[in-house]
Structures are given as structure tokens and as C-alpha cells.
N, C-alpha and C positions, 0 to 999 in steps of 0.2 A: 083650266087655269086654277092655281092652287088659291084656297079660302086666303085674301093677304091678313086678316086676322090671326089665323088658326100660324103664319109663316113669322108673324109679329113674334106672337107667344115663344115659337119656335128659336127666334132669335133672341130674346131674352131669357130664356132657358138657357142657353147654351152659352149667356154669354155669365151669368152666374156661377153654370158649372166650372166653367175656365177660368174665369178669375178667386175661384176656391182658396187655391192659398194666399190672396190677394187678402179677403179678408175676413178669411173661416178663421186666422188668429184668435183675429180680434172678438169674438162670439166667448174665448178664453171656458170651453167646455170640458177639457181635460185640465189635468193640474190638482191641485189644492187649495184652497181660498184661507184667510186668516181673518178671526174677527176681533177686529181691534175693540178695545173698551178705554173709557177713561174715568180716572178717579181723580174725584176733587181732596187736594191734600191741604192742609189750613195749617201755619203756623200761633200757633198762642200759648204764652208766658213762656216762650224761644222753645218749644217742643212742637214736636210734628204731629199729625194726625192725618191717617187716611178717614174720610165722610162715605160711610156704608159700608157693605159685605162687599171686599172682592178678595174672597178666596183661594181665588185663581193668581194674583198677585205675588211678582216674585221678585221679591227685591225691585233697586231702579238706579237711574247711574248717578255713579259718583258716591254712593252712598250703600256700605255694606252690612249684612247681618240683620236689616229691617223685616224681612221674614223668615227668620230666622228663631226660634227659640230659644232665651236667653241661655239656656244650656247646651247649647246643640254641639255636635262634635265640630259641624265648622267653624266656628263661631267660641270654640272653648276658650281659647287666647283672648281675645277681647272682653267677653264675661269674665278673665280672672280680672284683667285690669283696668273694667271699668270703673273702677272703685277711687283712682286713682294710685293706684301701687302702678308698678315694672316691672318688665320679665325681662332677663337677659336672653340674647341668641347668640352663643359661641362662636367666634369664627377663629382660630385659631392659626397663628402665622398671616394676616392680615398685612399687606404694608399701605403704608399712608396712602400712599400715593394709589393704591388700588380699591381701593374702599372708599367708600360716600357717605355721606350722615344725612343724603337726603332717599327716603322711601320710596322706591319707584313699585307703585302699585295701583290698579285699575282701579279701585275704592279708597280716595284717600280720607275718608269722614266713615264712620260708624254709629249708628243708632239702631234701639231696640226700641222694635212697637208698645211695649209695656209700658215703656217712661217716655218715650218720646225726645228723649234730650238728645242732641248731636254732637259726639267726639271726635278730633280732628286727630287722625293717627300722627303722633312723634317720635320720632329716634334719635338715639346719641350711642353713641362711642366708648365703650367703658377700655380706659390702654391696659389698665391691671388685670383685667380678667378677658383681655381680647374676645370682645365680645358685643355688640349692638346690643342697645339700650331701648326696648320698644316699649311703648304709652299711649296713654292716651287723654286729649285734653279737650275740655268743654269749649264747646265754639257756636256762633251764633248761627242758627238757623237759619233766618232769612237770608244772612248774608250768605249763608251755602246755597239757598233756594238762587240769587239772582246769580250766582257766579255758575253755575251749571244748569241752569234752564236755557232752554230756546225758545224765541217767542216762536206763536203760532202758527204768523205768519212767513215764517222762515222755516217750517216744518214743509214735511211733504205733504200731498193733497189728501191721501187718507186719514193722516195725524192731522192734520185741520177738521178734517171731516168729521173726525169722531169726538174733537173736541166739543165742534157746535152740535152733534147731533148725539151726544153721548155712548154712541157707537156705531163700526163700519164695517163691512168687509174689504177687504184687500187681496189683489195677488199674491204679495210678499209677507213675509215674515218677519218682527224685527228680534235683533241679535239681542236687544235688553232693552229692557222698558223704559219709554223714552221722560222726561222730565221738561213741560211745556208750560210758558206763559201763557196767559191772555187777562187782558182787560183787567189786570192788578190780582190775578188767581193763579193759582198753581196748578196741574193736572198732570197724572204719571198716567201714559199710554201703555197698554200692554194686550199682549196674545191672549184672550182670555179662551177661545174653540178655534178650532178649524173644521174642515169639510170638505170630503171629496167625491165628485158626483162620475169621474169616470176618472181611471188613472193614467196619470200622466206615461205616455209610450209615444215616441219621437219616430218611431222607424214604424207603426200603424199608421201616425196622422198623417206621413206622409204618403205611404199608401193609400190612403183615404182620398189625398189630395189629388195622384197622380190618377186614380180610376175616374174622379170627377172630372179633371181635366179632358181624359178620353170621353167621356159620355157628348162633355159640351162640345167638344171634335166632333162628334156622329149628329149631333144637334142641328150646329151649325150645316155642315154638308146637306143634313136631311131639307134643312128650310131653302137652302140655296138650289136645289133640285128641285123646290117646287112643293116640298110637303107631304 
């Protein structure tokens, strides 16, 4: 009669191997990881400020050209007219009815790290020189900080995470760096590393899964036969 210890073992071997893809996911060994950071951003006398080194820091939403260099090629348009001047952008044979005067654009505020001050992009309509009328006008910080922050608790569980713990890793990646409440403070989340400790291959792990499944099969049988 077979050791019922030694048929024990046997049965929970097998029953591991078989449910492999049950929950070898969730182990999350293959892929990429992201590690999130967060910086503390303070407004004071209506200018912005990130508090410490984050290098890694790129831009954040709602708000363009903040790592950017005030001369940088992308960024040239705004450096001419943050001064308060205008650039005309031609559009020529325009009809009313097809044209807008409102800006539809993923950053509609611009600020540069050097001054800290916050410009709220403008447009208008010039009819004589058929042509948009683009600017730029000083606008309150804070009020940009509440109108496009999330609080924290309304973030995802990593972007929480890394708020209280000043940084996390993550499975995902985010698209731009996120711009988050808490407790009357500001903080831009962002990608600061990642890391990859085996690469992600969908048609190995499943191989991987389908050999374990067989093993816990020969497992099982073996224990059920006695050992």
C-alpha cells in the first residue's frame, strides 16, 4: 500500500501543475513593470513649481511646454508669444460657417519651468488676412491646478500608491503624466524606469502552461495508481 503521505504530496503537485494557468498569471513574471514616481508641485505668487530633481519628468496634462526649453523647436510658437504679442496662422478661403475660434487642442495652458507663470492659449479670427489669430494670456494657476487634477482617491490603485509612498511599480504604463490631488497638495505622477526580467512571449507561456498541465495529468494518475 502506497506511503498516503508520499500520494498526499502527489496530489497536490499535480493539482498545482494543472491549474498553471489558473494562476501562473497572476505571478505577472514575464512583461515589463513601470515605475511610477511622484512629484510634489506647489503653487506660489500664481507660478508653478516642481519640489526636487525629476529629470525623468515630461511635461503633464493639460499643461504644455513645461519641459520643454524655453527655445526648443516645439515649443518655438509659444516662446515667441509669450510675451504677449500674436502670430497669425493663415488659412485661406475659410468659410464662416466652417471655421471655429475655439482651439481644439490636448494642452490648452502653457508654461515654462523657468518663470513658472501659466498661459491659457487664445485664438481669434482675423477676416482681412484670413487667418487665426493665436495668443497667449496669463491665467490663474490654482484655478488650472483644480480644474484638471483628480483626486487621489479617484486615481487608480498604483497612482494612489505612489502618491502615499512616493513611489511604485506597476504593470501598465501611463499615456502622460497624471496631475493628482490629495489632502490640499498637488502631485504629477509619471514613468520615471521600467524593467524587464523575462520578455513578454504569449505563444511560450502558453507552452509553458500546456506542458504543466501534462505533468499534473501524469501526477495525478501516478497518485491515483498508488504511488
Amino acid at each position: 500500500m502506497a506511503d498516503p503521505l508520499r500520494r498526499t504530496a502527489l496530489l497536490v503537485m499535480a493539482a498545482l501543475f494543472i491549474t498553471t494557468p489558473v494562476w501562473g498569471p497572476a505571478l505577472d513574471i514575464t512583461g515589463r513593470d513601470y515605475q511610477y514616481q511622484a512629484a510634489l508641485v506647489t503653487v506660489d505668487d500664481n507660478r508653478i513649481q516642481v519640489e526636487g530633481d525629476h529629470s525623468e519628468l515630461n511635461g503633464f496634462d493639460a499643461i504644455d511646454c513645461f519641459e520643454e526649453p524655453r527655445h526648443s523647436r516645439r515649443c518655438a510658437v509659444e516662446s515667441r508669444i509669450v510675451n504677449g504679442s500674436s502670430i497669425q496662422a493663415p488659412y485661406p478661403g475659410a468659410r464662416n460657417g466652417a471655421r471655429s475660434s475655439r482651439l481644439d487642442v490636448r494642452e490648452p495652458y502653457v508654461a515654462f519651468a523657468d518663470t513658472g507663470r501659466v498661459y491659457e492659449r487664445t485664438t481669434g479670427w482675423n477676416d482681412s488676412a484670413e487667418a487665426y489669430v493665436l495668443g497667449l494670456e496669463r491665467t490663474n494657476a490654482s484655478r488650472v491646478f483644480e480644474l484638471y487634477s483628480q483626486p487621489v482617491g479617484q486615481s487608480a490603485r498604483p497612482v494612489r500608491r505612489t502618491v502615499e509612498t512616493g513611489s511604485a511599480w506597476a504593470d501598465d504604463s501611463l499615456s502622460e503624466p497624471v496631475l493628482v490631488s490629495s489632502s490640499g497638495r498637488y502631485y504629477i505622477v509619471y514613468v520615471a524606469d521600467t524593467r524587464s526580467t523575462l520578455g513578454e512571449k504569449p505563444l511560450t507561456e502558453r507552452l509553458f502552461e500546456l506542458i504543466s498541465f501534462g505533468i499534473g495529468i501524469l501526477l495525478f494518475e501516478r497518485a491515483r495508481r498508488g504511488g
